[in-house]
Backbone bond lengths (Angstrom), bond angles and torsions (degrees), N, CA, C in turn:
res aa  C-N    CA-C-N  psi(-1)  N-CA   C-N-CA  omega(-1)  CA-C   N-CA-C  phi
1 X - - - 1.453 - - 1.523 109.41 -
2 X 1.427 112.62 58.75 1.407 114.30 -163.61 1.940 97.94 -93.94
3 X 1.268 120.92 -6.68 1.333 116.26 175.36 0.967 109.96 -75.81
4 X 1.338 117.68 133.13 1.586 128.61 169.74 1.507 109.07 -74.27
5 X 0.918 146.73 -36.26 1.452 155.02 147.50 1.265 122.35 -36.12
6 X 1.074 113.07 -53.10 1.631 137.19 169.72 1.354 123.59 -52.91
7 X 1.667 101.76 -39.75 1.550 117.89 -178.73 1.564 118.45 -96.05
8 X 1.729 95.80 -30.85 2.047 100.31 160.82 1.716 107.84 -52.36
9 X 1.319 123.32 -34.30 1.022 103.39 -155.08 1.638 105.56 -99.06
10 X 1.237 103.51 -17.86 1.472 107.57 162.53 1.427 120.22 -68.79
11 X 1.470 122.07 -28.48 1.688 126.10 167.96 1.336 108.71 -81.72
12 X 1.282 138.01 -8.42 1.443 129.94 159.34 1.489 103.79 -61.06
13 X 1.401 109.69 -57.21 1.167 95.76 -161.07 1.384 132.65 -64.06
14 X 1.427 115.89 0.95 1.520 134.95 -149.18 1.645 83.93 -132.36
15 X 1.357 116.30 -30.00 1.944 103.70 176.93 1.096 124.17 -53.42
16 X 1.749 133.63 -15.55 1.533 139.83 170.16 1.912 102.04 -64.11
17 X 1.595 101.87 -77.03 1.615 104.51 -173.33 1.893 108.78 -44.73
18 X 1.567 109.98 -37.00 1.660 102.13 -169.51 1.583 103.04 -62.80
19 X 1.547 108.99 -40.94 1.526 118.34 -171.78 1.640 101.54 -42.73
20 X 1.541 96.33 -55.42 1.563 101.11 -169.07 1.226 112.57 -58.05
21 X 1.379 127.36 -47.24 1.557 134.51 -179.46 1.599 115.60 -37.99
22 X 1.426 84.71 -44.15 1.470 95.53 -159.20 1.942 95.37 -86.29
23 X 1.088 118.69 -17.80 1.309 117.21 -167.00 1.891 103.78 -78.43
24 X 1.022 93.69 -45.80 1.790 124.27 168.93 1.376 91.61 -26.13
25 X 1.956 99.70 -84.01 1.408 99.96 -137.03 1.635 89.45 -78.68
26 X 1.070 143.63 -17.90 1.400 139.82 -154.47 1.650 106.18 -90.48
27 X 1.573 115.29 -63.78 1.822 129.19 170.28 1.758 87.26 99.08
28 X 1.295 126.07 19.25 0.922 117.87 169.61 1.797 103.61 -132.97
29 X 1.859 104.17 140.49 1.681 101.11 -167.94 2.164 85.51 -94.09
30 X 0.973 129.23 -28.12 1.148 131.30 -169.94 1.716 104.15 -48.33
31 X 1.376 102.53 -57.70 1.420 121.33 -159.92 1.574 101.38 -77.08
32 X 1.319 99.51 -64.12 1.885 93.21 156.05 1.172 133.88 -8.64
33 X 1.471 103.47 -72.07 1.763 117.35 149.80 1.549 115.24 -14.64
34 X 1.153 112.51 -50.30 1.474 118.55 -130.34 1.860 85.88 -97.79
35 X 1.182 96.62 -44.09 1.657 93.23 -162.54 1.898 102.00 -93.73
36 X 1.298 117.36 10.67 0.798 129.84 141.14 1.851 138.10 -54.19
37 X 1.065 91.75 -73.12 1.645 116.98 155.23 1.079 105.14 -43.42
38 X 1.331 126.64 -61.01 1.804 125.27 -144.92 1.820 87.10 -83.32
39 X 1.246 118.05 -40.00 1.633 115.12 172.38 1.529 128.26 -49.77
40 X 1.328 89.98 -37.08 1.851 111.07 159.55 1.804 120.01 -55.09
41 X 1.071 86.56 -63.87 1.712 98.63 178.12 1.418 108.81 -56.21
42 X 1.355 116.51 -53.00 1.650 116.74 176.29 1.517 115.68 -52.42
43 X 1.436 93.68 -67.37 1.976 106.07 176.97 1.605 105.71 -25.54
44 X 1.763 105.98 -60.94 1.379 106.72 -149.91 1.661 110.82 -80.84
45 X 1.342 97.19 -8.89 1.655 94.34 -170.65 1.817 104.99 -100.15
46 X 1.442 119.10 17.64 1.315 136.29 -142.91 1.633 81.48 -109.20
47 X 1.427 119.13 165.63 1.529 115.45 139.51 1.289 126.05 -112.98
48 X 1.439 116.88 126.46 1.440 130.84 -154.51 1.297 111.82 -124.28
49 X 1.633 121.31 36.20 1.612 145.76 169.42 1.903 77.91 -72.89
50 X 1.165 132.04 -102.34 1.545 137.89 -147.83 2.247 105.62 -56.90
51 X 1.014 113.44 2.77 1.356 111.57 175.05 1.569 113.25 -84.40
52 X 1.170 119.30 116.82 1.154 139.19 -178.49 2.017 115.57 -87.98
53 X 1.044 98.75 -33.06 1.784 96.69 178.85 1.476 90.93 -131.89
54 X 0.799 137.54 100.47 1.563 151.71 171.50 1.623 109.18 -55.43
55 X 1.803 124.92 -38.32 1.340 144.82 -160.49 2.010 88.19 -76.03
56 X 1.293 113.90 -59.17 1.459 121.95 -157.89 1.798 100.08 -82.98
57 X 1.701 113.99 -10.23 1.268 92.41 -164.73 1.973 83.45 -99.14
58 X 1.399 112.50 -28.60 1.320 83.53 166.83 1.399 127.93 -79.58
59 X 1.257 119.43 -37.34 1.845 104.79 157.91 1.268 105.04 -32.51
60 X 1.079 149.48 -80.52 1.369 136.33 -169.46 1.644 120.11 -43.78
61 X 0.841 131.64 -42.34 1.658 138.71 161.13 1.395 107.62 -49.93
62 X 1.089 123.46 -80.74 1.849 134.24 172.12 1.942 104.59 -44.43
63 X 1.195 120.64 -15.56 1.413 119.75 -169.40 1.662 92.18 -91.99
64 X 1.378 109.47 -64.98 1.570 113.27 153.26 1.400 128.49 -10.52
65 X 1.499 109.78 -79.40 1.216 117.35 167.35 1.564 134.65 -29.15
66 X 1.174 87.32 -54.84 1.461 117.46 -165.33 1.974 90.53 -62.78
67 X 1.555 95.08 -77.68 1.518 105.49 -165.20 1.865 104.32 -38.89
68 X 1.137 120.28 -33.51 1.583 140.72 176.57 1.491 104.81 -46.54
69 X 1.370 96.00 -59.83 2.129 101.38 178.09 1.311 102.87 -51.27
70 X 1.551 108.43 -75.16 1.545 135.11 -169.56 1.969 91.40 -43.20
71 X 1.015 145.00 -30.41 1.157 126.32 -165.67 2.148 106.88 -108.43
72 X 1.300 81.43 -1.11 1.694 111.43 164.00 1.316 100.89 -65.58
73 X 1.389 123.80 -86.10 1.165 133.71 -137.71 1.797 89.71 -95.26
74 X 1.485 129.26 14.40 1.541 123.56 158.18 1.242 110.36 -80.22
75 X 1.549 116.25 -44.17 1.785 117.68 -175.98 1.688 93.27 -90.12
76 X 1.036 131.35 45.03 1.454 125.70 142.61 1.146 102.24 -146.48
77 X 1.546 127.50 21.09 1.513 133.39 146.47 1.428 115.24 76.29
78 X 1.385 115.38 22.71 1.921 131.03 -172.37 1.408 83.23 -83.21
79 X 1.571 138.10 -54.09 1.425 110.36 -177.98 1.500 98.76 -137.26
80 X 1.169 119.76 -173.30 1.599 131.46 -154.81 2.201 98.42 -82.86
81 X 1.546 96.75 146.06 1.223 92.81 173.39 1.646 104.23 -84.87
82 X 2.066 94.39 174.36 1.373 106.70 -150.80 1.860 97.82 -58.24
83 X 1.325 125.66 -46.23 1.050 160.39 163.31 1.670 105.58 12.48
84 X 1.640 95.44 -72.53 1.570 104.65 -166.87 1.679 99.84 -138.46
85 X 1.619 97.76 152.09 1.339 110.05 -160.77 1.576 107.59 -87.53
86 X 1.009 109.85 143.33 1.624 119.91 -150.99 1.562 96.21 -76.59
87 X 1.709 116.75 120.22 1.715 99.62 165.74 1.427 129.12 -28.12
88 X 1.306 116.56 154.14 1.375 110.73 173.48 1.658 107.44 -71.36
89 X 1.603 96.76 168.20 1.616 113.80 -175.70 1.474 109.75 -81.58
90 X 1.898 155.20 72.52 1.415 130.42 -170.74 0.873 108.82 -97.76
91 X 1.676 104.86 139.37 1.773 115.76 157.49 1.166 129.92 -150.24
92 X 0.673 113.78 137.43 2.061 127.74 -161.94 1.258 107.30 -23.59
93 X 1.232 117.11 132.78 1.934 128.27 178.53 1.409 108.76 -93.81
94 X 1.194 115.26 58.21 1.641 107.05 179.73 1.467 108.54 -45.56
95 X 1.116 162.82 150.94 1.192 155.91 -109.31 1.193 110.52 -177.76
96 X 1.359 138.88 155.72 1.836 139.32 -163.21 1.302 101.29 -16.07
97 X 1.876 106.24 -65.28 1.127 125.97 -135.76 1.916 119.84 -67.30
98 X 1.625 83.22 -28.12 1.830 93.49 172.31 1.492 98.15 -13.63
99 X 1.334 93.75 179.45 1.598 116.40 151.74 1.485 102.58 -111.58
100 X 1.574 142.30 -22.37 1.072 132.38 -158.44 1.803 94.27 -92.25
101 X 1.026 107.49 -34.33 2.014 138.00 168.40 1.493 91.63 42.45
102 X 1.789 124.12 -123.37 1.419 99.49 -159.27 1.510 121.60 -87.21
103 X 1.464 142.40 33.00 1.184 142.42 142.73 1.293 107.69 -88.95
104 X 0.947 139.63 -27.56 1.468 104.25 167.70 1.626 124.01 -96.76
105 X 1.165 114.22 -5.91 1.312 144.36 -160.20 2.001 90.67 -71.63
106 X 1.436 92.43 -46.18 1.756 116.04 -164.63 1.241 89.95 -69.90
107 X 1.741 129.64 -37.93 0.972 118.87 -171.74 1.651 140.70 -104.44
108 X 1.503 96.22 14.49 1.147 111.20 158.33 1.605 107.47 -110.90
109 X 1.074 112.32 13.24 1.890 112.96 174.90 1.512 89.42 -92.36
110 X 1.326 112.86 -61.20 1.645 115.00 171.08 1.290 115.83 -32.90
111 X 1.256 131.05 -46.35 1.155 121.26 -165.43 1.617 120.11 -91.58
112 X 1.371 103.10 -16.43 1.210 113.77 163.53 1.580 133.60 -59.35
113 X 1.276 95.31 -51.59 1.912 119.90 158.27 1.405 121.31 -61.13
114 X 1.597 113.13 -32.25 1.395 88.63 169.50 2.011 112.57 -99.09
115 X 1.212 91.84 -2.74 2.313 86.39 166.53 1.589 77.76 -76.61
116 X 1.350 142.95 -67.18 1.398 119.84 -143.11 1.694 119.46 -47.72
117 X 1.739 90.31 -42.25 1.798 78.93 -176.07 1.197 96.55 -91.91
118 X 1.274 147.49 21.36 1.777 135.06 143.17 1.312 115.92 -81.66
119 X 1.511 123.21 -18.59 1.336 108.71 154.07 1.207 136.33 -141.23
120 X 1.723 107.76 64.06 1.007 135.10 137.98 1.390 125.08 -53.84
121 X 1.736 128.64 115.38 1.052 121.68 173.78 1.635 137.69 -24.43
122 X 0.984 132.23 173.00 1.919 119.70 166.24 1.757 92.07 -75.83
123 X 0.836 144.31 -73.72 1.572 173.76 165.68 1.864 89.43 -15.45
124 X 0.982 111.19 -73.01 1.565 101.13 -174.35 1.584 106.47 -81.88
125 X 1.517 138.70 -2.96 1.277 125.45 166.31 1.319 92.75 -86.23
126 X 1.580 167.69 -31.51 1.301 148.09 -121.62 1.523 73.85 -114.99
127 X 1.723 130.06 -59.63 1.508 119.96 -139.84 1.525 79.48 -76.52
128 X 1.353 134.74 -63.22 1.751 129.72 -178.85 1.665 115.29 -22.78
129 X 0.621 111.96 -40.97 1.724 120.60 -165.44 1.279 112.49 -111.69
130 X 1.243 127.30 -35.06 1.592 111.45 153.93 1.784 118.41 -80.27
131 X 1.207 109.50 -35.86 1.499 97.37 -174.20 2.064 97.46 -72.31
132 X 1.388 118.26 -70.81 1.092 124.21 -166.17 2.054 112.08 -62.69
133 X 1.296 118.03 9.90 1.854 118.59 -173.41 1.711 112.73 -141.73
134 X 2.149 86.32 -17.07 1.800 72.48 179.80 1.528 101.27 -153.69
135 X 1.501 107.20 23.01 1.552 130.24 170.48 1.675 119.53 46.09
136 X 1.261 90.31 57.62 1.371 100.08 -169.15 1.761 110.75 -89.12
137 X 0.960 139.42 121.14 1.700 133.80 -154.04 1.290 96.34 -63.56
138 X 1.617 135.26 174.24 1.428 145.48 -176.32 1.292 91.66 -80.90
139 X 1.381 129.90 -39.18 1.319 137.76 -144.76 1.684 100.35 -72.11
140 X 1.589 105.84 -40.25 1.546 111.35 -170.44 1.478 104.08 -78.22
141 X 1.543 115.06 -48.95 1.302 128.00 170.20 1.416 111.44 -29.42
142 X 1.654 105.36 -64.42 1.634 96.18 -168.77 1.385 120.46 -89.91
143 X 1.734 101.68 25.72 2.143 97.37 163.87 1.689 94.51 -93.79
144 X 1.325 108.31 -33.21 1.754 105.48 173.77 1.484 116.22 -36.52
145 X 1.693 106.54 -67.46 1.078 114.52 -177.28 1.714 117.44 -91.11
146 X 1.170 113.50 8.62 1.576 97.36 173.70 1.341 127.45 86.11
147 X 1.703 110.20 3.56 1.361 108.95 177.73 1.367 100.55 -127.66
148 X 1.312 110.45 -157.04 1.472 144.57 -156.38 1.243 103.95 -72.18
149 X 1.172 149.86 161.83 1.773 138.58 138.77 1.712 102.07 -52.92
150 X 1.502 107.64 -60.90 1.256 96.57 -175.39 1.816 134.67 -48.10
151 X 1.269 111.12 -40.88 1.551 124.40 154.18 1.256 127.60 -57.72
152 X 1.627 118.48 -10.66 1.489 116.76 172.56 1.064 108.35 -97.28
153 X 1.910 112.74 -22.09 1.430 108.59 178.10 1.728 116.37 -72.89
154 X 1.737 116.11 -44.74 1.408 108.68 167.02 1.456 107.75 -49.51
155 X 1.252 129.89 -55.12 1.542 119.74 -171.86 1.360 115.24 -38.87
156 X 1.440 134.79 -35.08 1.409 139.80 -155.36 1.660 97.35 -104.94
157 X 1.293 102.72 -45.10 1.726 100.55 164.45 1.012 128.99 -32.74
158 X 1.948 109.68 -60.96 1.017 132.11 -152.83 1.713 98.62 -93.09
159 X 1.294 117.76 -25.54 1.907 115.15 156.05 1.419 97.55 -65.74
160 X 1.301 135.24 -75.44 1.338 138.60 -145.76 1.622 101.94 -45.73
161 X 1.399 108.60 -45.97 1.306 108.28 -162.23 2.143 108.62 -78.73
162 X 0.948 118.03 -11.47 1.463 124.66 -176.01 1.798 91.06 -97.89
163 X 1.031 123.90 -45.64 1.751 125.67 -172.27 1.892 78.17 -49.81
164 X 1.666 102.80 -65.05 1.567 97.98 -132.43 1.714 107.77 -59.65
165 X 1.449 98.17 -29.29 1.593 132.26 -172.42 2.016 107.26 -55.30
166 X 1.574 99.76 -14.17 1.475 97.11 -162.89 1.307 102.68 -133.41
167 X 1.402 107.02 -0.68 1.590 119.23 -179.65 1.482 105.18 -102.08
168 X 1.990 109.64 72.94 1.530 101.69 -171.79 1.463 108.96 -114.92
169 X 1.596 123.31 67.11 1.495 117.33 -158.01 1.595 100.32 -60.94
170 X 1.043 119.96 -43.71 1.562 122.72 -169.40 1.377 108.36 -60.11
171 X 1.148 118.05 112.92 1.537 114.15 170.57 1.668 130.74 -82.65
172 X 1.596 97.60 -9.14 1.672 93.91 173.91 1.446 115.28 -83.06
173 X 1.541 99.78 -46.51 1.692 86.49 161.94 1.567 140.43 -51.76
174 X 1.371 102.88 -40.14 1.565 112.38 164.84 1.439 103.64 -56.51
175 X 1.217 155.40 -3.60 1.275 143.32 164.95 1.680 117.22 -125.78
176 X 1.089 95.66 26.76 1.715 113.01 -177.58 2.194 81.87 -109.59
177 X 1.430 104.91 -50.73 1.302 110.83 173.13 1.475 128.90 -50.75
178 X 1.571 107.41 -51.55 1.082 100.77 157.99 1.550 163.50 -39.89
179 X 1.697 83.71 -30.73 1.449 123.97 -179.97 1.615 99.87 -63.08
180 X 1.471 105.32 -46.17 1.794 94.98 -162.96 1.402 106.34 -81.12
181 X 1.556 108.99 -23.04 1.817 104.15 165.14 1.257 104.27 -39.14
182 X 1.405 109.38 -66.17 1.760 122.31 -156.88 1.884 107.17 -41.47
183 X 1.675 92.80 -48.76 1.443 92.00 -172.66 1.755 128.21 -85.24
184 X 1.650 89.10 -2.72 1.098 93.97 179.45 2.083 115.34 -89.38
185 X 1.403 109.63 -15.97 1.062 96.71 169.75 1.942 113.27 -106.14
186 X 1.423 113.87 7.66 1.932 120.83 149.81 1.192 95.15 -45.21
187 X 1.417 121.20 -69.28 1.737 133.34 -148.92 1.490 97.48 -50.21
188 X 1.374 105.76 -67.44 1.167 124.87 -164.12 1.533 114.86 -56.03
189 X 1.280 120.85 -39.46 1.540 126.78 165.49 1.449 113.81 -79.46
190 X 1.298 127.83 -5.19 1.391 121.63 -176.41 1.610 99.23 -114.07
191 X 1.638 108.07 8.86 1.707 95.04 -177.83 1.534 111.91 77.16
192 X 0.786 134.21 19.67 2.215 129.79 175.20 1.180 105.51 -94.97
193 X 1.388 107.52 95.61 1.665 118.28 173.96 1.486 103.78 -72.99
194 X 1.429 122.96 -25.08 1.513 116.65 -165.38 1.641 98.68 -77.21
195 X 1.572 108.04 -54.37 1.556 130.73 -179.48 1.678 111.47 -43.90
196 X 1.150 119.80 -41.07 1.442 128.14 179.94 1.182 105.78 -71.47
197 X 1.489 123.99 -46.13 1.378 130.25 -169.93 1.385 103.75 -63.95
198 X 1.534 129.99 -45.36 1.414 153.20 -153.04 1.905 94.48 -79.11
199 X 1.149 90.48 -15.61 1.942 86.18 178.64 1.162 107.40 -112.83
200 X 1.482 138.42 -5.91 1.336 124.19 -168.38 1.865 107.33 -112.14
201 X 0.582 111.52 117.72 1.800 130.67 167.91 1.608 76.65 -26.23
202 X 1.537 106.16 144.48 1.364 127.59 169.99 2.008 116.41 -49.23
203 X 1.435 99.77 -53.50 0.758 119.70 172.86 1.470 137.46 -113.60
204 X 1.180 100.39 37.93 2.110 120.54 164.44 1.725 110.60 -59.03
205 X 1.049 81.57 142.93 1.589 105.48 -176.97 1.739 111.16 -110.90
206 X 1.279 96.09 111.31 1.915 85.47 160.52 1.489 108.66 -102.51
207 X 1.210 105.25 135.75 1.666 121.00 170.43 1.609 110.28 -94.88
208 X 1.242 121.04 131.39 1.565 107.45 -173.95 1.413 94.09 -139.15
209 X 1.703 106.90 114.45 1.730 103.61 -176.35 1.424 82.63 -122.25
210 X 1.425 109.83 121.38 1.078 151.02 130.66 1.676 147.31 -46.03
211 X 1.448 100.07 -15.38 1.736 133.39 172.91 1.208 110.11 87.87
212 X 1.357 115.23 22.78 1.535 123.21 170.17 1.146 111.48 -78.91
213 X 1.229 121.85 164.67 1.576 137.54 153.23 1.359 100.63 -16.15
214 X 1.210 123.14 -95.16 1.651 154.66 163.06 1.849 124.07 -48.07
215 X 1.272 99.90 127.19 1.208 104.49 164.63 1.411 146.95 -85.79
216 X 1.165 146.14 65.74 1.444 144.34 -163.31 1.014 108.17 -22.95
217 X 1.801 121.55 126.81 1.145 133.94 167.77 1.680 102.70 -109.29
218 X 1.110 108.24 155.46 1.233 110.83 153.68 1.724 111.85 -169.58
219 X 1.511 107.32 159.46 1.562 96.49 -154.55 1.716 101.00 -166.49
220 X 1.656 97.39 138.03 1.393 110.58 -172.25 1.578 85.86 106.26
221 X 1.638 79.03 131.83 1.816 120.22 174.56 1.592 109.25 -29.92
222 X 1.611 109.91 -83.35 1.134 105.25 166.27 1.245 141.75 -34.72
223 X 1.469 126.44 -65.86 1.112 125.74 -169.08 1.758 107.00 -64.64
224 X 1.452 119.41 -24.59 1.355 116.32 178.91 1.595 114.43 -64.93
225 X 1.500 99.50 -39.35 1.628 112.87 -174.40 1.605 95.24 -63.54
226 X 1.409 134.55 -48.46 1.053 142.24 -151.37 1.419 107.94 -82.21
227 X 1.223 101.14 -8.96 2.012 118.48 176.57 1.561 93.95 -97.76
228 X 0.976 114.09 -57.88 1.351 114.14 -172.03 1.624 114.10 -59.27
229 X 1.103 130.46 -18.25 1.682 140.65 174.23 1.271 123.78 -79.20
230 X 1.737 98.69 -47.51 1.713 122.01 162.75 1.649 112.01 -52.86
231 X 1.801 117.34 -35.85 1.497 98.58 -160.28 1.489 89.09 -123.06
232 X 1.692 126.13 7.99 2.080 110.74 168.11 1.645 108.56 -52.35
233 X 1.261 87.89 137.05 1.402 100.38 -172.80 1.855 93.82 -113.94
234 X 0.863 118.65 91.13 1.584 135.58 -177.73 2.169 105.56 -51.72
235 X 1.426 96.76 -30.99 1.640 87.36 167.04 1.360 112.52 -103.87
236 X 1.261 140.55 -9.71 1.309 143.12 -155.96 1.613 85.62 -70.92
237 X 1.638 107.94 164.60 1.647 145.55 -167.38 1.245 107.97 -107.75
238 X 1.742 129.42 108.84 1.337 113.70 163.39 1.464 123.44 -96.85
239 X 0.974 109.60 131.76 1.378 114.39 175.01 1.549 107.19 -112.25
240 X 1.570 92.12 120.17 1.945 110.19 -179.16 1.401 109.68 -47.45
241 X 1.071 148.52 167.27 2.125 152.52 -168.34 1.486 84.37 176.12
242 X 1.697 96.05 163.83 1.312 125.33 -178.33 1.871 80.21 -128.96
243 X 1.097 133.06 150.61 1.333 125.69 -160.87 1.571 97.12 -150.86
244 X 1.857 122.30 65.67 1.488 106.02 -168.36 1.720 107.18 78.62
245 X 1.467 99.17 18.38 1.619 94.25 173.73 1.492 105.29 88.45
246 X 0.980 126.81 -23.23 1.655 127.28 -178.92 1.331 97.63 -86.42
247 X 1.497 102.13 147.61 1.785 125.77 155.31 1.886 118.85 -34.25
248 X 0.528 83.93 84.17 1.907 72.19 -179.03 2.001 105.39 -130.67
249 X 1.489 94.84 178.78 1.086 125.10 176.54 1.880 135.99 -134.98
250 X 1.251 104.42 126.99 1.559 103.85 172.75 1.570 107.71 -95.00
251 X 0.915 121.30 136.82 1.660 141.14 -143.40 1.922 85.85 -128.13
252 X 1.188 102.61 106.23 1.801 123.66 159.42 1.356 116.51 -106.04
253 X 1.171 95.00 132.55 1.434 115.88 178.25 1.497 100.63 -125.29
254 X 1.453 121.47 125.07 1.704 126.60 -178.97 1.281 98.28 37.29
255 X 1.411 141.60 67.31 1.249 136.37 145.65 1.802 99.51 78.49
256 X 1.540 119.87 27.52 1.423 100.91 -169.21 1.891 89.51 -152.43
257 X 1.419 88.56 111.14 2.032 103.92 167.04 1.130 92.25 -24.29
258 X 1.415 131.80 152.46 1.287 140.89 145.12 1.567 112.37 -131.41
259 X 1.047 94.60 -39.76 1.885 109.08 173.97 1.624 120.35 -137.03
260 X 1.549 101.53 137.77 1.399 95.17 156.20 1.536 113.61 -126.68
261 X 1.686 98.69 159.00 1.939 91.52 -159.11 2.074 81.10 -133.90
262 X 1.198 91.38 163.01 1.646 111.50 169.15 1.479 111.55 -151.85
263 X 1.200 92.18 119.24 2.037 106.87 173.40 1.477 118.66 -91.37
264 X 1.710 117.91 123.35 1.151 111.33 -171.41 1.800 94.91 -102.65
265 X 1.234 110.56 126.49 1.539 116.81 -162.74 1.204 115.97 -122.58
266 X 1.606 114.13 120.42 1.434 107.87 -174.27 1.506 113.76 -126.59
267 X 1.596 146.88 -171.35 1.124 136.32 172.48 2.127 109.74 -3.49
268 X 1.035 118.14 65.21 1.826 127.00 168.33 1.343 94.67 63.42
269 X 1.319 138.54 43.18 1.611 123.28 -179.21 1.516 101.55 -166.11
270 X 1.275 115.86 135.97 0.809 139.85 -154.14 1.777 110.54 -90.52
271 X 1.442 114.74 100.55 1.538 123.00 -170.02 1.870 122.43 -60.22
272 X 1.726 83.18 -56.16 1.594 103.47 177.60 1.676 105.48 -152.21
273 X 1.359 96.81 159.96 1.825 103.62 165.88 1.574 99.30 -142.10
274 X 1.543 92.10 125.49 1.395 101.29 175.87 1.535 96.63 -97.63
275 X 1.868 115.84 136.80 1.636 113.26 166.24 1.484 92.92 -130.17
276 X 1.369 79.49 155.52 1.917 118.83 174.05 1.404 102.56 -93.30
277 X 1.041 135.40 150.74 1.663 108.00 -175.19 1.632 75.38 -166.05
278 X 1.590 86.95 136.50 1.988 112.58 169.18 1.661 116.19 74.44
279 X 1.149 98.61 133.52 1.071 122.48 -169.55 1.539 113.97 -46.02
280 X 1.183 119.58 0.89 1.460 132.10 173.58 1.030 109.13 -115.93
281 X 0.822 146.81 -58.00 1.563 149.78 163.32 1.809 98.38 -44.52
282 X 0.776 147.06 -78.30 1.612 146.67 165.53 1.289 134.47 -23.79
283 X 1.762 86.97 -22.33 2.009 98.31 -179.66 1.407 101.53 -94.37
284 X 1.189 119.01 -17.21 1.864 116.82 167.06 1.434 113.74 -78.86
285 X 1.028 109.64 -6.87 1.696 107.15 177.49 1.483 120.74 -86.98
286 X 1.227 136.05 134.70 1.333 120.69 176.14 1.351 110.19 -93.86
287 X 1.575 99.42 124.36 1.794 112.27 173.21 1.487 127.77 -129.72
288 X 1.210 105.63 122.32 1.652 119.28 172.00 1.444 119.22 -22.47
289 X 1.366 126.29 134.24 1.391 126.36 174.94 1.376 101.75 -73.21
């Protein structure tokens, strides 16, 4: 493919999907532009006699690019480095009853989804958006980025699941969701080991980061219900949150955060609960009056 003519017309045809790639991982069409172009200039001044898939070797150039900006705008602190996973996004769940109810309701779900994909890591937007928009294997993903397959796959998980978690246009379901919060912490203050169990997905996971190194996992129905019985706090204060777009709760004790929790809720049962737990871990979080 030593024609320069030959090869413009083969990068036209591939300039729609790069646009998109790049539009994806960036949220900007300007910059898109940009690393578009600059993929052009590289490609063409490259020698591309030994390239065999021309489509994947420029995805890989534009993936480059891209991750290059995105790791731009980490050391000037516009979004979180690859490193550590960006707090969640909270904001007040005004609930049916508002008067403003589902217009504004929509519009703090909106606003939640778009901080999520602004602070999404560089590292979890590249593996999210190439593996899950343009099916790129973990395997290719993680020579880009330098890791594992297995670490590119949590990375894309762990985007996929905050995108999907905050992307709640429907508002009846978001309050069909709510509902099992509600009942899931009755159970829990009234003691119903059967009732708790009866809401949690067989296999739910609570994650409990604490601001350690490490995150507490723990997982299976029981033992979650059986956490959840050990720590109801029968006087504690809930205050309703959208948590990354999910149902959640900030947990007061005497007028003082102690926890924040988010329920990922699917067909009436309860998938995962992510908690914030302790009064230190809670004072780094930003939360709605």
């Amino acid at each position: 493919m030593t024609d320069q003519n030959s090869f413009a017309l083969v990068f036209e045809e591939h300039r729609p999907r790069l646009r998109r790639l790049a539009e994806r991982m960036l949220g900007a069409s300007a910059e898109a532009d940009d690393v578009v172009q600059d993929v052009w200039l590289r490609a063409s001044a490259a020698d591309t006699d030994e390239v065999e898939n021309v489509g994947g070797w420029l995805t890989t150039i534009a993936s480059r690019t891209c991750l290059n900006v995105l790791r731009g705008r980490a050391t000037r602190g516009e979004i979180p480095i690859d490193e550590e996973a960006a707090d969640p996004v909270v904001v007040r769940d005004r609930g049916p009853a508002d008067p403003l109810d589902d217009a504004q309701r929509a519009d703090d779900i909106g606003a939640a989804l778009t901080l999520v994909h602004a602070r999404l890591s560089p590292s979890e937007r590249v593996a999210f958006v190439l593996h899950d928009s343009f099916d790129v294997p973990f395997e290719q993903i993680g020579e880009l980025l330098e890791r594992t397959p297995e670490a590119v796959r949590q990375l894309a998980s762990r985007a996929r699941r905050r995108v999907r978690s905050a992307d709640a246009a429907d508002l009846r379901p978001a309050r069909e969701r709510r509902s099992i919060v509600d009942a899931f912490f009755a159970a829990a203050r009234a003691g119903e080991f059967d009732r708790l169990v009866s809401l949690l997905s067989p296999d739910v996971q609570l994650r409990i980061d604490e601001g350690l190194s490490a995150t507490a996992l723990i997982r299976g129905a029981a033992t979650v219900a059986s956490r959840a019985l050990m720590f109801a706090v029968p006087a504690a204060a809930l205050r309703a949150v959208l948590v990354d777009g999910l149902p959640g709760v900030v947990v007061d004790v005497e007028g003082r955060a102690v926890s924040v929790m988010a329920f990922d809720v699917e067909d009436g049962r309860i998938l995962a609960i992510d908690a914030f737990a302790g009064p230190r871990r809670v004072s780094e979080l930003s939360l709605p009056g």
